[in-house]
mmCIF file of the N, C-alpha and C atoms, coordinates in Angstrom:
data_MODEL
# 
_entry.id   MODEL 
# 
loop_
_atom_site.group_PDB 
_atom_site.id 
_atom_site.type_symbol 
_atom_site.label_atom_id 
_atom_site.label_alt_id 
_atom_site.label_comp_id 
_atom_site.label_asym_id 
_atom_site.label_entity_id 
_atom_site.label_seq_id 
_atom_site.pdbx_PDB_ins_code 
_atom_site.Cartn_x 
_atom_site.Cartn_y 
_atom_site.Cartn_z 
_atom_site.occupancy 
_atom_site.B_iso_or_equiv 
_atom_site.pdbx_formal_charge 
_atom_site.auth_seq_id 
_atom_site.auth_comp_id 
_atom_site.auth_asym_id 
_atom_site.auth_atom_id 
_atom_site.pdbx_PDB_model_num 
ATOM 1   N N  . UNK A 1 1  ? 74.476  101.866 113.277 1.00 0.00 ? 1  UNK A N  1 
ATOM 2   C CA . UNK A 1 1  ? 75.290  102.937 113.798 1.00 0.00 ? 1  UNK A CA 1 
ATOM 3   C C  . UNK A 1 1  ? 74.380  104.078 114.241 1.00 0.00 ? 1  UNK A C  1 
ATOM 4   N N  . UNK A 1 2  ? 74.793  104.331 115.198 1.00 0.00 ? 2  UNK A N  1 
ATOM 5   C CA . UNK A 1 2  ? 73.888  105.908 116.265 1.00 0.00 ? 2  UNK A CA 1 
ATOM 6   C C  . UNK A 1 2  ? 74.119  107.392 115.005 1.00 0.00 ? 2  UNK A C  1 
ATOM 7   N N  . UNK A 1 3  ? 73.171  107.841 114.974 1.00 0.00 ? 3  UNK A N  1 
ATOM 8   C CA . UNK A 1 3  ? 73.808  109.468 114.562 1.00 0.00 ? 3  UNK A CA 1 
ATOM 9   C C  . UNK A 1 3  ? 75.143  109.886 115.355 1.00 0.00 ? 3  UNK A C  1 
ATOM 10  N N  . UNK A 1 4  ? 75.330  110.090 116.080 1.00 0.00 ? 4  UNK A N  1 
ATOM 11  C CA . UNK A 1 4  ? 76.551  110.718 116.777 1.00 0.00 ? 4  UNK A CA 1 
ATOM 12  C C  . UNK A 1 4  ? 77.842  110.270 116.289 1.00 0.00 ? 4  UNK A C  1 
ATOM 13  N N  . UNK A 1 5  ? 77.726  108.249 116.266 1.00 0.00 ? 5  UNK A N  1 
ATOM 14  C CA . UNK A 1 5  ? 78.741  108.007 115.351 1.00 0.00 ? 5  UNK A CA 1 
ATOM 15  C C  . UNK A 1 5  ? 79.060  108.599 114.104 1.00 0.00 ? 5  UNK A C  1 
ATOM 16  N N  . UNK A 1 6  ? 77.790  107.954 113.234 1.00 0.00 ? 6  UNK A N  1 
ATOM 17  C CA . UNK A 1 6  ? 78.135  108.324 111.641 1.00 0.00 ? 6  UNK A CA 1 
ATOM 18  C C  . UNK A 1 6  ? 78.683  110.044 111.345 1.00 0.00 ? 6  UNK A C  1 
ATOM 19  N N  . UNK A 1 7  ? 77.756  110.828 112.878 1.00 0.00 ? 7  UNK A N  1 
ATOM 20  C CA . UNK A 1 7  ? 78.171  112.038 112.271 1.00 0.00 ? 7  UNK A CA 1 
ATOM 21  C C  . UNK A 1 7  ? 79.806  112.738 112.777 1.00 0.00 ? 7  UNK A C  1 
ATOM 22  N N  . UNK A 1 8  ? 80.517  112.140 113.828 1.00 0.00 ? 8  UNK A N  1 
ATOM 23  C CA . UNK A 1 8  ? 81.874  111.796 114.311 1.00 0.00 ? 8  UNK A CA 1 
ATOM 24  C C  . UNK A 1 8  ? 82.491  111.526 113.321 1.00 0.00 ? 8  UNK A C  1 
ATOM 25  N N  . UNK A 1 9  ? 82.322  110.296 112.495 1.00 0.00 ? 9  UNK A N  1 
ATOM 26  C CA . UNK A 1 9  ? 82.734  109.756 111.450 1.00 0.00 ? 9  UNK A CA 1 
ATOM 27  C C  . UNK A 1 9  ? 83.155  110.534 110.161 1.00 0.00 ? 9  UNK A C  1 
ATOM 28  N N  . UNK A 1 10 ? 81.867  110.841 110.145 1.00 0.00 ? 10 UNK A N  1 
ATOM 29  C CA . UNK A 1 10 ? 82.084  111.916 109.011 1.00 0.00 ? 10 UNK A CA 1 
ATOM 30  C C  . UNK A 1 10 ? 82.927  113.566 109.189 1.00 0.00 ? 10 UNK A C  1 
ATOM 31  N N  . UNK A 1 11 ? 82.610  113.963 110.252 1.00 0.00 ? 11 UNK A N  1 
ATOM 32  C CA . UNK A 1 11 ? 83.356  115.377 110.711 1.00 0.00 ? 11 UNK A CA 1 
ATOM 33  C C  . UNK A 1 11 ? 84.988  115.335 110.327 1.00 0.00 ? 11 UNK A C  1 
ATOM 34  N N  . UNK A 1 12 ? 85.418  113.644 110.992 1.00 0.00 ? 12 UNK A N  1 
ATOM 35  C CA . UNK A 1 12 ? 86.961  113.329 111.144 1.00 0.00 ? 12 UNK A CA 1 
ATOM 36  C C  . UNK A 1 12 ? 87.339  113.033 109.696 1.00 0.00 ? 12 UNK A C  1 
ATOM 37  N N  . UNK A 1 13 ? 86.250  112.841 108.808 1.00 0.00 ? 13 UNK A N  1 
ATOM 38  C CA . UNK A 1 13 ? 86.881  112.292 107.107 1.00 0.00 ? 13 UNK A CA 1 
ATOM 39  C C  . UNK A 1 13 ? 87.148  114.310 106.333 1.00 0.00 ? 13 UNK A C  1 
ATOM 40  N N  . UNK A 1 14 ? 86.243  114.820 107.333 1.00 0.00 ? 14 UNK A N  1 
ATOM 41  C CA . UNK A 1 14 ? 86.314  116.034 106.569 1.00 0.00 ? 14 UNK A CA 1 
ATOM 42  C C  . UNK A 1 14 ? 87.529  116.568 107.103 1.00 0.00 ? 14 UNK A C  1 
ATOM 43  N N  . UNK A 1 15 ? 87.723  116.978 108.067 1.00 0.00 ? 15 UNK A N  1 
ATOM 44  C CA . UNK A 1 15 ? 88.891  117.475 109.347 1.00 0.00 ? 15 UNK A CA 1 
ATOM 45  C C  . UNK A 1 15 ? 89.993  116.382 108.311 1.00 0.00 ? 15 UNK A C  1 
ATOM 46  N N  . UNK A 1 16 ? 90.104  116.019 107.948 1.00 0.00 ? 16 UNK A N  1 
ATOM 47  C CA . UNK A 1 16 ? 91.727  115.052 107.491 1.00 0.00 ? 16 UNK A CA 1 
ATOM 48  C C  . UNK A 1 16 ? 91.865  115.288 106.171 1.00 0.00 ? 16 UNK A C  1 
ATOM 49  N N  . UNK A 1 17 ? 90.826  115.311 105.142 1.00 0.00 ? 17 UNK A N  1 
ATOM 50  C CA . UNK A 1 17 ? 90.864  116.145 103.968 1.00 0.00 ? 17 UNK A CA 1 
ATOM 51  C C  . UNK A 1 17 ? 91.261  117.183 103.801 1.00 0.00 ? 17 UNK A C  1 
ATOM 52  N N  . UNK A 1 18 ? 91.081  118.269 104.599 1.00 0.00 ? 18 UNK A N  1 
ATOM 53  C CA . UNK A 1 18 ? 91.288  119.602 104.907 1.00 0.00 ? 18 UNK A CA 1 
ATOM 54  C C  . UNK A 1 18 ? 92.464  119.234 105.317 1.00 0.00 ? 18 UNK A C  1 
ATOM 55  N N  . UNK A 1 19 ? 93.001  119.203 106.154 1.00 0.00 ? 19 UNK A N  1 
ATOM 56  C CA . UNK A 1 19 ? 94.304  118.860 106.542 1.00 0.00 ? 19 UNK A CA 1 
ATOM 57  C C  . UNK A 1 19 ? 95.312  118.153 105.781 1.00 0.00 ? 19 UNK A C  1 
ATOM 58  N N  . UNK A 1 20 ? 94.883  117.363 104.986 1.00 0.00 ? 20 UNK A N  1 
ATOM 59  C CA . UNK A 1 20 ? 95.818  117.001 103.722 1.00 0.00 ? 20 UNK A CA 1 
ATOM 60  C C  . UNK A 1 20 ? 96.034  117.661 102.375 1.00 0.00 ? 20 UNK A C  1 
ATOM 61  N N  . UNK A 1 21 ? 94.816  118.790 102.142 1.00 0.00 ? 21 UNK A N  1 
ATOM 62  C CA . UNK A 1 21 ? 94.471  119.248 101.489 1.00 0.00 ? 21 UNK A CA 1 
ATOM 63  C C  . UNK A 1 21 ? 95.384  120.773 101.887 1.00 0.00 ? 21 UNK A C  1 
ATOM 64  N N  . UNK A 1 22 ? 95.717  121.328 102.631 1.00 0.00 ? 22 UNK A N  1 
ATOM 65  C CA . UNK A 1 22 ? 96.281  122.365 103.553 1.00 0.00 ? 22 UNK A CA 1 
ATOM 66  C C  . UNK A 1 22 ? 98.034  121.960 103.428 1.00 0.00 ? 22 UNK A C  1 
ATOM 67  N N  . UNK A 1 23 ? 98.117  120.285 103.439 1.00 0.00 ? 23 UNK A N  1 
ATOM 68  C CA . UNK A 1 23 ? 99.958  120.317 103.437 1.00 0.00 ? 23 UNK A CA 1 
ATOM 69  C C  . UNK A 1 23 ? 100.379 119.752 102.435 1.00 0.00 ? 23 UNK A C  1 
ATOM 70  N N  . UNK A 1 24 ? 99.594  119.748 101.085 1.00 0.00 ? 24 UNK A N  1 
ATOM 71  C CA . UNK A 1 24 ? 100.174 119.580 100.101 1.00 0.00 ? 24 UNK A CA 1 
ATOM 72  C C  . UNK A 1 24 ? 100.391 120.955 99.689  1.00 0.00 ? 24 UNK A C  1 
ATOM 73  N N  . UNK A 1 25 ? 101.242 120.587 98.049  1.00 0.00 ? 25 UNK A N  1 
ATOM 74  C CA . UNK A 1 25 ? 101.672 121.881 97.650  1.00 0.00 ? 25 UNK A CA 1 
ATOM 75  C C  . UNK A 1 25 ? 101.126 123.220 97.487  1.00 0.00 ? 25 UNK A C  1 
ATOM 76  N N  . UNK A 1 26 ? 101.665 124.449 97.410  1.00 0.00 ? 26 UNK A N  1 
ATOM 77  C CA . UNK A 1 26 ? 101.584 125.494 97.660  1.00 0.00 ? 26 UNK A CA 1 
ATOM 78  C C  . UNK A 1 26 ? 100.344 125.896 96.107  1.00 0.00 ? 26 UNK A C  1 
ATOM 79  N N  . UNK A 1 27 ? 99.041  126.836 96.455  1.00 0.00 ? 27 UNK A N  1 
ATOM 80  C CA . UNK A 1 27 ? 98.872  127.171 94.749  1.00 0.00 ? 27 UNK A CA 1 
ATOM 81  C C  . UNK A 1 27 ? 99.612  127.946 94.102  1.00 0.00 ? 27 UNK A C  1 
ATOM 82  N N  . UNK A 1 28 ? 99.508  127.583 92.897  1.00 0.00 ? 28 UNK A N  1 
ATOM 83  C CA . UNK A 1 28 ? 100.220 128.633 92.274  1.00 0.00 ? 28 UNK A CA 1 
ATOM 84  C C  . UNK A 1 28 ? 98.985  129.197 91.085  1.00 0.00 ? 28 UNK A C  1 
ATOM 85  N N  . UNK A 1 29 ? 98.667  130.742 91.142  1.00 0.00 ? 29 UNK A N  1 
ATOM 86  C CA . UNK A 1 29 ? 97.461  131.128 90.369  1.00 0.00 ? 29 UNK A CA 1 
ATOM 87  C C  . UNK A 1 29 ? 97.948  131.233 88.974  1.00 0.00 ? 29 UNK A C  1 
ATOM 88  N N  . UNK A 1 30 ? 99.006  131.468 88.574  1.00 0.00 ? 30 UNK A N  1 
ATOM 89  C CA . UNK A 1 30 ? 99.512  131.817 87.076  1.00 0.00 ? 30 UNK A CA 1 
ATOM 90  C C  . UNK A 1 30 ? 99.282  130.460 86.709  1.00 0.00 ? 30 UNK A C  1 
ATOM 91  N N  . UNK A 1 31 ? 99.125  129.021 87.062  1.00 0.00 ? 31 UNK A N  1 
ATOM 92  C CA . UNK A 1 31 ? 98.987  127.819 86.509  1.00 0.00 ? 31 UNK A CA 1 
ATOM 93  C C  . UNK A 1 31 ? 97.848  127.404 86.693  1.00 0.00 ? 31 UNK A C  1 
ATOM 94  N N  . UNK A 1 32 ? 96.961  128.002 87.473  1.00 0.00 ? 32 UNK A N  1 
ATOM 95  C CA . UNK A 1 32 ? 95.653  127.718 87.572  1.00 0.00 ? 32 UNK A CA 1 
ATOM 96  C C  . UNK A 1 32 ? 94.543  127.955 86.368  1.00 0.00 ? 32 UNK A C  1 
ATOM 97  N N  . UNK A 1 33 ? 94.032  126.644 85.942  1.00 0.00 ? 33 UNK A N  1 
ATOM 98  C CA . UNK A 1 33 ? 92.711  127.221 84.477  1.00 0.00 ? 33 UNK A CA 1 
ATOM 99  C C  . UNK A 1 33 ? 92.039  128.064 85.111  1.00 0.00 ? 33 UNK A C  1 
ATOM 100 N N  . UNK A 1 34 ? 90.954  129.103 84.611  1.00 0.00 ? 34 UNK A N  1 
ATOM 101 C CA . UNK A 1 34 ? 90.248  129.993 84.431  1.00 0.00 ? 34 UNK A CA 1 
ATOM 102 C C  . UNK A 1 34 ? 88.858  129.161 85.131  1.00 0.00 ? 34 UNK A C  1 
ATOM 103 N N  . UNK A 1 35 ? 88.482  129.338 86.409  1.00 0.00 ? 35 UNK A N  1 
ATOM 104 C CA . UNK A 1 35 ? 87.466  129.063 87.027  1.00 0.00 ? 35 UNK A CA 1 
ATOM 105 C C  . UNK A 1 35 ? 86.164  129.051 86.068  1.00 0.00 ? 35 UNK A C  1 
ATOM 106 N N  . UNK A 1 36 ? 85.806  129.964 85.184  1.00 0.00 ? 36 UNK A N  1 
ATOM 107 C CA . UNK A 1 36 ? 84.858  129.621 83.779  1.00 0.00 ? 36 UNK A CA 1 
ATOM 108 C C  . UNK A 1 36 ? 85.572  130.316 82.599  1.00 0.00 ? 36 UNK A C  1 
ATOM 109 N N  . UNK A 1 37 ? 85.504  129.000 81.858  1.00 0.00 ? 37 UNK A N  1 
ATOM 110 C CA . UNK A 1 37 ? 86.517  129.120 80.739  1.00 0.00 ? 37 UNK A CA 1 
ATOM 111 C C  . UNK A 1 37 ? 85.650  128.928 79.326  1.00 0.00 ? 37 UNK A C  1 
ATOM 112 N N  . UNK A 1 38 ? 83.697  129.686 79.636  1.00 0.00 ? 38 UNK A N  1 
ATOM 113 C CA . UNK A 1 38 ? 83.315  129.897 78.839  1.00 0.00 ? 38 UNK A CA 1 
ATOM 114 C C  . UNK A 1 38 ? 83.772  130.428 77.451  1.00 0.00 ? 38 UNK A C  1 
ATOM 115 N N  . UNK A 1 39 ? 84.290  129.952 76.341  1.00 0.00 ? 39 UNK A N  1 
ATOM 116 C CA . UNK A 1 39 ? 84.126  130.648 75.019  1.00 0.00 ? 39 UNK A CA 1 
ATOM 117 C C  . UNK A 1 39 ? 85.658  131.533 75.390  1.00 0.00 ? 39 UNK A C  1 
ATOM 118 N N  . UNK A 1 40 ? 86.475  130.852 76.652  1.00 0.00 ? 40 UNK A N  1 
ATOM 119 C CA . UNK A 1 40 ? 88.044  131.331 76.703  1.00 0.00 ? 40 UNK A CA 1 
ATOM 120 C C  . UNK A 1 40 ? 89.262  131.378 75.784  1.00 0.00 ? 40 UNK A C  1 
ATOM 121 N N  . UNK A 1 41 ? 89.017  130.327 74.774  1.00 0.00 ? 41 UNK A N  1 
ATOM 122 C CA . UNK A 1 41 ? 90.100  130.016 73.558  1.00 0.00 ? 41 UNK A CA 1 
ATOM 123 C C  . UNK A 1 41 ? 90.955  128.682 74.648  1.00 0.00 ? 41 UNK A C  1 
ATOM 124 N N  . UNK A 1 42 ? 90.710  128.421 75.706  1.00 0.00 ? 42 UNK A N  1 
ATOM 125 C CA . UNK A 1 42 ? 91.579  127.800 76.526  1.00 0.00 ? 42 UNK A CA 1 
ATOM 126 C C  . UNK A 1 42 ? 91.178  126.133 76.178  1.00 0.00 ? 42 UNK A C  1 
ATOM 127 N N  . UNK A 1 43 ? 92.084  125.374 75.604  1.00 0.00 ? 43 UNK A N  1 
ATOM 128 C CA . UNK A 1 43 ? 91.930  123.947 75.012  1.00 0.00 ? 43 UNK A CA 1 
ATOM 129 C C  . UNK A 1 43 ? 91.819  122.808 76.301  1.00 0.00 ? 43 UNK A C  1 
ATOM 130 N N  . UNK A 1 44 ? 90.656  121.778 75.842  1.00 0.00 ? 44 UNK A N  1 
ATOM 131 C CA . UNK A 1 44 ? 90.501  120.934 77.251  1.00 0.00 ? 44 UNK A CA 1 
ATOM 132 C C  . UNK A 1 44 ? 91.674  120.294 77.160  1.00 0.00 ? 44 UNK A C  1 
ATOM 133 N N  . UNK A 1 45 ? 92.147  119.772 78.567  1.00 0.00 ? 45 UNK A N  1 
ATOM 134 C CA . UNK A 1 45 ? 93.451  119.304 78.910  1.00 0.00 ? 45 UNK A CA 1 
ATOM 135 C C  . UNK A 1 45 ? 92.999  117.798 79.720  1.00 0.00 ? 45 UNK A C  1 
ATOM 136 N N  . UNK A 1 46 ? 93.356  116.814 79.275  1.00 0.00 ? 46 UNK A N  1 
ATOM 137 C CA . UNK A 1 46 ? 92.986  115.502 79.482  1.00 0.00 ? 46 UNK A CA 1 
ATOM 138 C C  . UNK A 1 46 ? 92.200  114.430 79.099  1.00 0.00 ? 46 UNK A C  1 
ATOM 139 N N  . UNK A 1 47 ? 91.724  113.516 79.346  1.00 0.00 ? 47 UNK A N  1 
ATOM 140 C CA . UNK A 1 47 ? 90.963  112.773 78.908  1.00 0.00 ? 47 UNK A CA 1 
ATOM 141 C C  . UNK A 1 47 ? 89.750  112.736 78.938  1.00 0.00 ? 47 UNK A C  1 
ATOM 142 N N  . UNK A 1 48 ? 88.614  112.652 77.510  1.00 0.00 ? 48 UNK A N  1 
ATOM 143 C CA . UNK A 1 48 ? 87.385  112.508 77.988  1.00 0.00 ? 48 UNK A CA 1 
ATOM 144 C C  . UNK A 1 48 ? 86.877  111.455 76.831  1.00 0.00 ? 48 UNK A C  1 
ATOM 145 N N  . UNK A 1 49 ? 86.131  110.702 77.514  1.00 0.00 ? 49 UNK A N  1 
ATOM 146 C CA . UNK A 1 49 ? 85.314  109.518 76.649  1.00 0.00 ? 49 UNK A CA 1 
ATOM 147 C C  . UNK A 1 49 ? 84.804  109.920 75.548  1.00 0.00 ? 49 UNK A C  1 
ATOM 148 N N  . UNK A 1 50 ? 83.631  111.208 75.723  1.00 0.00 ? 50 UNK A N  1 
ATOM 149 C CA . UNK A 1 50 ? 82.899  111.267 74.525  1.00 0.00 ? 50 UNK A CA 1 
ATOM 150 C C  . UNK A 1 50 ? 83.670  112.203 73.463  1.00 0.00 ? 50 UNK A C  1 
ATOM 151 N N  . UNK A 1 51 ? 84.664  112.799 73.230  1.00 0.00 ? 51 UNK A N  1 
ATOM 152 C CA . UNK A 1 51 ? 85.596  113.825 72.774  1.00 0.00 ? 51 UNK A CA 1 
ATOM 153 C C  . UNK A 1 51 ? 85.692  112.647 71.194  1.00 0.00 ? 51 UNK A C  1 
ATOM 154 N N  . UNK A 1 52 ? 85.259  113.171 70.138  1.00 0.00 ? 52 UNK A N  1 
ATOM 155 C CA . UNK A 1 52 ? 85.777  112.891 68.969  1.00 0.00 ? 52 UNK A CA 1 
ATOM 156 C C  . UNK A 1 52 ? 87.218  112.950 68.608  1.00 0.00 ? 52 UNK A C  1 
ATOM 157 N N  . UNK A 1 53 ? 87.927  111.678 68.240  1.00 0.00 ? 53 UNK A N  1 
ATOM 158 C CA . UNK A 1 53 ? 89.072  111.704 67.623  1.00 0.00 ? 53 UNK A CA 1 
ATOM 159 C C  . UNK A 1 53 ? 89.029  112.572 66.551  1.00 0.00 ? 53 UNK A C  1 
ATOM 160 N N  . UNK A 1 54 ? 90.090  113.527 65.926  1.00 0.00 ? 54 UNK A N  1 
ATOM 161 C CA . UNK A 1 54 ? 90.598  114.509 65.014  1.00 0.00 ? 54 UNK A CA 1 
ATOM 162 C C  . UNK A 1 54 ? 90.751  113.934 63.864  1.00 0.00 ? 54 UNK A C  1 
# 
Protein backbone atom coordinates (compact mmCIF):
# COMPACT_ATOMS: atom_id res chain seq x y z
CA UNK A 1 0.00 0.00 0.00
CA UNK A 2 1.26 3.74 -1.15
CA UNK A 3 1.47 6.32 1.83
CA UNK A 4 -1.40 8.30 0.47
CA UNK A 5 -3.51 5.20 0.81
CA UNK A 6 -2.68 4.02 4.30
CA UNK A 7 -2.74 7.67 5.21
CA UNK A 8 -6.56 8.19 3.46
CA UNK A 9 -7.25 5.16 5.31
CA UNK A 10 -6.44 6.17 8.37
CA UNK A 11 -7.80 10.00 8.28
CA UNK A 12 -11.44 8.23 7.27
CA UNK A 13 -11.11 5.66 10.54
CA UNK A 14 -10.50 8.89 12.50
CA UNK A 15 -13.23 11.27 10.68
CA UNK A 16 -15.96 8.25 11.57
CA UNK A 17 -14.88 7.86 15.18
CA UNK A 18 -15.34 11.39 15.73
CA UNK A 19 -18.46 11.31 14.12
CA UNK A 20 -19.81 8.44 16.04
CA UNK A 21 -18.31 9.63 18.90
CA UNK A 22 -20.23 13.28 18.37
CA UNK A 23 -23.90 11.29 17.87
CA UNK A 24 -23.92 9.27 20.63
CA UNK A 25 -25.25 10.37 23.88
CA UNK A 26 -25.15 13.68 25.32
CA UNK A 27 -22.26 14.11 28.49
CA UNK A 28 -23.44 14.43 31.42
CA UNK A 29 -20.56 16.01 34.00
CA UNK A 30 -22.40 15.28 37.41
CA UNK A 31 -21.87 11.40 36.30
CA UNK A 32 -18.60 11.80 35.09
CA UNK A 33 -15.48 10.16 37.55
CA UNK A 34 -13.01 12.73 38.56
CA UNK A 35 -10.39 12.97 35.65
CA UNK A 36 -7.59 12.23 38.70
CA UNK A 37 -9.06 10.53 41.37
CA UNK A 38 -5.75 10.54 43.23
CA UNK A 39 -6.32 9.68 47.08
CA UNK A 40 -10.33 10.91 46.04
CA UNK A 41 -12.20 8.40 48.50
CA UNK A 42 -13.87 7.53 44.99
CA UNK A 43 -14.14 3.39 44.85
CA UNK A 44 -12.87 1.55 41.51
CA UNK A 45 -15.92 0.66 39.51
CA UNK A 46 -15.51 -2.58 37.43
CA UNK A 47 -13.47 -5.27 36.75
CA UNK A 48 -9.85 -5.81 37.28
CA UNK A 49 -7.71 -9.05 37.18
CA UNK A 50 -5.16 -8.25 39.69
CA UNK A 51 -7.74 -6.66 42.47
CA UNK A 52 -7.69 -9.04 45.58
CA UNK A 53 -10.90 -10.73 46.53
CA UNK A 54 -12.25 -9.24 50.13
Amino acid sequence: MTRALTASVALAALLLLVALDLTGAPLNPYRAPPVFAFGSGVAAAGGFCAALPN
